[in-house]
Structure formats: C-alpha cells, structure tokens
MARRO-732871 format. One record per residue: residue number from 1; chain; x, y, z of N, C-alpha, C in turn. Coordinates in Angstrom, 1 decimal. Example, Ala and Ser with C-alpha at 12.3 -4.5 7.8 and 13.67 -1.06 7.14 Angstrom:
REC   resi   chain     n.c1     n.c2     n.c3    ca.c1    ca.c2    ca.c3     c.c1     c.c2     c.c3
REC      1       A     13.2     -5.7      7.8     12.3     -4.5      7.8     13.2     -3.3      7.8
REC      2       A     12.8     -2.2      7.1     13.7     -1.1      7.1     12.9      0.0      7.9
***
This chain:
REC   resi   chain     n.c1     n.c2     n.c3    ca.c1    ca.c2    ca.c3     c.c1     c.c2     c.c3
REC      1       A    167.6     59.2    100.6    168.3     59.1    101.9    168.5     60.5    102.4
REC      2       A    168.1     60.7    103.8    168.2     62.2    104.2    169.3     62.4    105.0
REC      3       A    170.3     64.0    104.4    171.5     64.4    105.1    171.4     64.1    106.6
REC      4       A    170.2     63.9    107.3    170.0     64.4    108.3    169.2     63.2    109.2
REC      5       A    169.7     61.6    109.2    168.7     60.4    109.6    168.2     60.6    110.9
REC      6       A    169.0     61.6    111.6    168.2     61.2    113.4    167.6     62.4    113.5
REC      7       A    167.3     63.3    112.6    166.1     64.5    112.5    164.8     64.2    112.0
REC      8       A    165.3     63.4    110.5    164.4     62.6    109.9    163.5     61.4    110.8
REC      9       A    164.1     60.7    111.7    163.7     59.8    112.5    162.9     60.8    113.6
REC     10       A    163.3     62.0    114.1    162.6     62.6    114.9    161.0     63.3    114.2
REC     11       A    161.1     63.1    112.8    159.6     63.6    112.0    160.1     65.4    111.6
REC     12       A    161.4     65.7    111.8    161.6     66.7    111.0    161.7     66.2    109.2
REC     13       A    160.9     67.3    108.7    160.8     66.5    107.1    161.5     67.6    106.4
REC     14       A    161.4     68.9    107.0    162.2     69.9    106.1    163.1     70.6    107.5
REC     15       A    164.4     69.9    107.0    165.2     70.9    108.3    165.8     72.0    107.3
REC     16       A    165.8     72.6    106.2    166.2     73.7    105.8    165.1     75.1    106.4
REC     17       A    163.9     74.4    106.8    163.2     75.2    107.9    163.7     75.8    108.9
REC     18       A    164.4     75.2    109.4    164.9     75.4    111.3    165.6     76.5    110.7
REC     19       A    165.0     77.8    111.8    165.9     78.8    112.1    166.6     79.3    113.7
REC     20       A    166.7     78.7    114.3    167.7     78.5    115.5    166.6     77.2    116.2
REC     21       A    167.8     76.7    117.1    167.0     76.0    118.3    168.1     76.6    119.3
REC     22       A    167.5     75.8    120.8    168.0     76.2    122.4    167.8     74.5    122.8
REC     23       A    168.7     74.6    123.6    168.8     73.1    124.5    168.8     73.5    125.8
REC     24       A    168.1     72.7    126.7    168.0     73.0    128.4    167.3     71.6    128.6
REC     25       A    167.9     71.6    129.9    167.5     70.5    131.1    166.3     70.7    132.1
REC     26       A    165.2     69.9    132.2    164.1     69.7    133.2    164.2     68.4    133.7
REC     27       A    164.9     68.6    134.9    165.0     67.8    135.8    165.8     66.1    135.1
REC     28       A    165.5     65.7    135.1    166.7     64.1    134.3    166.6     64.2    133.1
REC     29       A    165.7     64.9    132.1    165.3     65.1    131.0    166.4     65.9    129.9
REC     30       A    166.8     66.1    129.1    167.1     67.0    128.2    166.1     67.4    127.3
REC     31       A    166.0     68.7    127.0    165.1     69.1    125.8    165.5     70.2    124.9
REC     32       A    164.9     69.6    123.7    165.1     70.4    122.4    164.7     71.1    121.4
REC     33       A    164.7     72.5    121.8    163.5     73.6    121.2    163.9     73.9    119.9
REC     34       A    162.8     73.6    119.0    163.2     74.2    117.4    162.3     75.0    116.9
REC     35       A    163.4     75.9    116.9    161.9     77.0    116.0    162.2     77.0    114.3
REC     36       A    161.0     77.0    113.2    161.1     76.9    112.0    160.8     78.5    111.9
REC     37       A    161.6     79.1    110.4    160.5     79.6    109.7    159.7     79.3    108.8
REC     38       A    158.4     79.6    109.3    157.4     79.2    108.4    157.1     80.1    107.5
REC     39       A    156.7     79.3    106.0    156.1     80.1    105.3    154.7     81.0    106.0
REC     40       A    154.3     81.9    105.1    152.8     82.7    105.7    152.1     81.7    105.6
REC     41       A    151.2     81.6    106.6    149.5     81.0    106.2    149.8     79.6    106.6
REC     42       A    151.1     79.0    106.8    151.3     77.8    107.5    150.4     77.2    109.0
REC     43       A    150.1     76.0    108.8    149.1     75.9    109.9    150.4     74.8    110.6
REC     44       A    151.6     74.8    110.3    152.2     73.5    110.8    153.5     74.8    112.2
REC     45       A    153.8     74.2    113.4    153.7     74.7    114.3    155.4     75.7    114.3
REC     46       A    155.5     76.6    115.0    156.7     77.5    114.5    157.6     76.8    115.4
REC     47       A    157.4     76.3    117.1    158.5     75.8    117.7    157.6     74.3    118.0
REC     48       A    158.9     73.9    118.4    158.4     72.4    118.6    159.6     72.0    119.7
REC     49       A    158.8     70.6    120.5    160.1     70.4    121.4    160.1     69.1    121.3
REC     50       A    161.5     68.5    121.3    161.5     67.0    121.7    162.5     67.0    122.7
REC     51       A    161.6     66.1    123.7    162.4     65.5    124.3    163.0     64.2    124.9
REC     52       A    164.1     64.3    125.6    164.9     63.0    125.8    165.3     62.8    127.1
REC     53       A    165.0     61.4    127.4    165.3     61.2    128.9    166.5     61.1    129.2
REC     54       A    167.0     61.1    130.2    168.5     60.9    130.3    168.8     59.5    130.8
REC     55       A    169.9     59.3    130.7    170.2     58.0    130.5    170.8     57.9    132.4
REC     56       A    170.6     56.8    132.8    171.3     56.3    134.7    172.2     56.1    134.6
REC     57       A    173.1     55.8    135.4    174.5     55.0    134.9    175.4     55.7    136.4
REC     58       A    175.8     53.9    136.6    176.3     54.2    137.8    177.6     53.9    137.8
REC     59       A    178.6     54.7    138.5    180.2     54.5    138.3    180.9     54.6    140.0
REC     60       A    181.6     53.8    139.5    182.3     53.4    141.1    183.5     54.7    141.4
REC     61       A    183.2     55.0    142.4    183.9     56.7    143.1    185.2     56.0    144.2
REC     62       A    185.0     54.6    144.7    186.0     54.7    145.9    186.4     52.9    145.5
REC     63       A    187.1     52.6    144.6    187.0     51.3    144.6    187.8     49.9    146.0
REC     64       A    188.3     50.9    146.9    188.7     49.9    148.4    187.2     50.0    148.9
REC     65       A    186.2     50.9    149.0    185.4     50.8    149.5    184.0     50.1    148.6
REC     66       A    183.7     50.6    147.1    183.6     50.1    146.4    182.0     51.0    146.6
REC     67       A    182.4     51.8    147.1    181.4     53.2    146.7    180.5     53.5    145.2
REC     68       A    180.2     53.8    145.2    179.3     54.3    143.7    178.4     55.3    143.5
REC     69       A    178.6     56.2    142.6    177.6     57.3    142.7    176.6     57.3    141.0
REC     70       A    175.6     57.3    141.5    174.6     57.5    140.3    174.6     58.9    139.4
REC     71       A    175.1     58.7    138.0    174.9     60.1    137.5    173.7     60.1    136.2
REC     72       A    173.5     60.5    135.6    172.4     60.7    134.4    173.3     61.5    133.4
REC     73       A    173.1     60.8    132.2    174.0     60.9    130.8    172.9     61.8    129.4
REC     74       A    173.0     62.5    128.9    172.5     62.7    127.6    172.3     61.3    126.9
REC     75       A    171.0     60.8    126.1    171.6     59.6    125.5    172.0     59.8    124.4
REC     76       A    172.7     59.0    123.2    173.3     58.9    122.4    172.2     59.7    120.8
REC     77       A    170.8     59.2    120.9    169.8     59.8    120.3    170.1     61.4    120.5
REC     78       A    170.0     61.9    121.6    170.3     63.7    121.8    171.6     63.9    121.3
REC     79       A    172.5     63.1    121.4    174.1     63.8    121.3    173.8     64.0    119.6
REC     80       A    173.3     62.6    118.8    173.4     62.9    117.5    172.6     63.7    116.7
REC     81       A    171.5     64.0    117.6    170.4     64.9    116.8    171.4     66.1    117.0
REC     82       A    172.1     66.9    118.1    172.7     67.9    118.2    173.5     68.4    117.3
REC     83       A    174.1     67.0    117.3    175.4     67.1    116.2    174.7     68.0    114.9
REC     84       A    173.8     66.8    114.1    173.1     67.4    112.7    172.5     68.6    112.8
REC     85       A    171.7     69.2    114.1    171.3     70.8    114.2    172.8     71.4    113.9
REC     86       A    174.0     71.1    114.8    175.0     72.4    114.7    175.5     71.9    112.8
REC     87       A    175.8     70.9    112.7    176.1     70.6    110.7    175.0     71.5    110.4
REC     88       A    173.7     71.2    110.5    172.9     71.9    109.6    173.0     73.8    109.8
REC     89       A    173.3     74.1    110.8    173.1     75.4    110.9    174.9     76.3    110.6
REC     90       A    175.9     74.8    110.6    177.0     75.6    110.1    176.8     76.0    108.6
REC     91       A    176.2     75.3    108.0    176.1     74.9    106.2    175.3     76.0    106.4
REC     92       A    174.0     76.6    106.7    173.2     77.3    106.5    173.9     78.9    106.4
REC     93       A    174.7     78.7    107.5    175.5     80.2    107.8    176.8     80.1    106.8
REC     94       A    177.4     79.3    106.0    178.1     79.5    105.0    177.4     79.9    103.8
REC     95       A    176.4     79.1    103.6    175.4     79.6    103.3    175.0     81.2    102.5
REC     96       A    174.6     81.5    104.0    174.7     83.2    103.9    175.5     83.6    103.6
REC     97       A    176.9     83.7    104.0    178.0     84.3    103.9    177.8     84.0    101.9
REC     98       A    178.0     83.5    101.3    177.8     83.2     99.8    177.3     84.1     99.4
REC     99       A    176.0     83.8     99.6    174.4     84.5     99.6    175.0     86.1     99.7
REC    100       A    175.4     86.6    100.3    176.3     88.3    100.7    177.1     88.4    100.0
REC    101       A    178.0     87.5    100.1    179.2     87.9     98.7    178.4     88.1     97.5
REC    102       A    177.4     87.1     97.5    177.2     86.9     95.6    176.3     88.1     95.8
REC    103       A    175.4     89.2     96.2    174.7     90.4     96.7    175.8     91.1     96.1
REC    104       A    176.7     91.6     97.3    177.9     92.4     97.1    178.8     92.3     95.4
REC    105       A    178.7     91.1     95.3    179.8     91.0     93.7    178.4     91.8     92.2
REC    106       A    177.3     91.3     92.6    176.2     92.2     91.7    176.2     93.3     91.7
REC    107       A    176.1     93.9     93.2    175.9     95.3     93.3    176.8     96.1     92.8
REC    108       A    178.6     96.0     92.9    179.6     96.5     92.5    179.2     96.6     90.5
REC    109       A    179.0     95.3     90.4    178.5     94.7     88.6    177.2     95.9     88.0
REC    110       A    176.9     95.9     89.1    175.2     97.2     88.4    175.7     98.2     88.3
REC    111       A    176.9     99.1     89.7    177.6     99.7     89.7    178.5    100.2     88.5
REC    112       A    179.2     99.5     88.3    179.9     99.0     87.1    179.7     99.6     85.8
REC    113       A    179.1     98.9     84.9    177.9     98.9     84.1    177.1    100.6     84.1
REC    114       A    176.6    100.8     85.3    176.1    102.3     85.1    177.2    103.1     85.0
REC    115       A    178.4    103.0     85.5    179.3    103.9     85.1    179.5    104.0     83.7
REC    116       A    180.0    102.9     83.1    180.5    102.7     81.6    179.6    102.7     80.8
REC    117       A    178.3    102.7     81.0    177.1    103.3     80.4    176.9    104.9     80.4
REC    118       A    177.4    105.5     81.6    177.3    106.9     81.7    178.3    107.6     80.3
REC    119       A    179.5    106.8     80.8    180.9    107.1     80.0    180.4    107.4     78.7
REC    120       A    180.0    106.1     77.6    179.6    105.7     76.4    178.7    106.8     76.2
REC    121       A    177.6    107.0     76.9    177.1    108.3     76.7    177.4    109.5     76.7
REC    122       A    178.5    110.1     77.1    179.0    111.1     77.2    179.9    111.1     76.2
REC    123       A    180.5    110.4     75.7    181.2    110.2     74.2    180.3    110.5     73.2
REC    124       A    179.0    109.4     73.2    178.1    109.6     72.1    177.7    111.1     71.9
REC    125       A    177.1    111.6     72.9    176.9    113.6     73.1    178.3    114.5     72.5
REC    126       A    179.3    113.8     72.8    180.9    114.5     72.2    180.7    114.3     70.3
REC    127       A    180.1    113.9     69.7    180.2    113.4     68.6    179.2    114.3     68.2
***
C-alpha cells in the first residue's frame, strides 16, 4: 500500500523522484506541473503535467430574489493530490535537514580524531 494513493492513482510510481512542482490555472482547468529528478540516461520524462477540470457549482447570491452565480471549484482529486505533494515535500525537506546535521556531526568527528591523532603523536615523538 502506497504512502501516497491519489499520486499512485495519478501513475506516479516513485514520488521520492519529484523535485519541486508549480500549480496554475488555464482557463476552468487546474494544472499540475511535476518535475522529477532523474537518474542519467533515463528515457522516462523530467516534467509532467496533470491535469484537472474544475468542478461548476452554483450558489444562490440574493435569496428574496433568488439570484445565483456560477463559480468553478478545484475538485476534491486536485485538493488531495496537493495535499500528498506538500506531505511529501515536507518529509523530504526534514529529510535534508537530517541529512546536514548527520554531514556536520561527521565532519566535527574526522575533525576530532585528527586532532587526537595529532596529539598521540606528538607524545609518541616526546618518548
């Protein structure tokens, strides 16, 4: 079962791929641009777009007169695909942040280490 059912459902098979998307509107439409990074030599496509119609939906503006104005909705398919892009790209960016700490706590550790290697040596030469 995938973290991710309405990406999965959209034919994303590896969203640890996706390195940013953008959302915009053409005309009643919503659409949703995803760019992967691809490995080298990949023949499978860097951006891709899906898109979504928007939904009609008419709501009463004057009810003594009993008026009504037509608006168009995101449908409920876009809202959730959105959702799982922004989850997946929070986790990715904590992610990183890890990913840098755990860098940073090594580096100090090599750091470290060459010192007290230096030290030891300089004792051993004292002898």
């Amino acid at each position: 079962m995938s973290n991710y059912p309405k990406l999965t459902e959209m034919g994303i098979r590896h969203p640890e791929e996706i390195e940013k998307f953008t959302v915009y509107t053409v005309g009643k439409t919503d659409v949703l641009q995803v760019a992967y990074n691809r490995k080298k030599g990949s023949i499978l496509p860097v951006i891709r777009r899906y898109k979504f119609p928007q939904v009609r939906e008419s709501v009463m503006v004057d009810s003594g007169t009993r008026r009504t104005e037509t608006l168009f909705k995101s449908t409920p398919a876009f809202r959730e695909a959105l959702a799982e892009l922004e989850e997946l790209k929070l986790k990715q960016a904590q992610g990183k942040d890890l990913k840098a700490l755990l860098r940073e706590e090594m580096r100090l550790l090599q750091e470290d280490i060459s010192l007290r290697t230096e030290y030891i040596q300089s004792l051993i030469d004292q002898l």
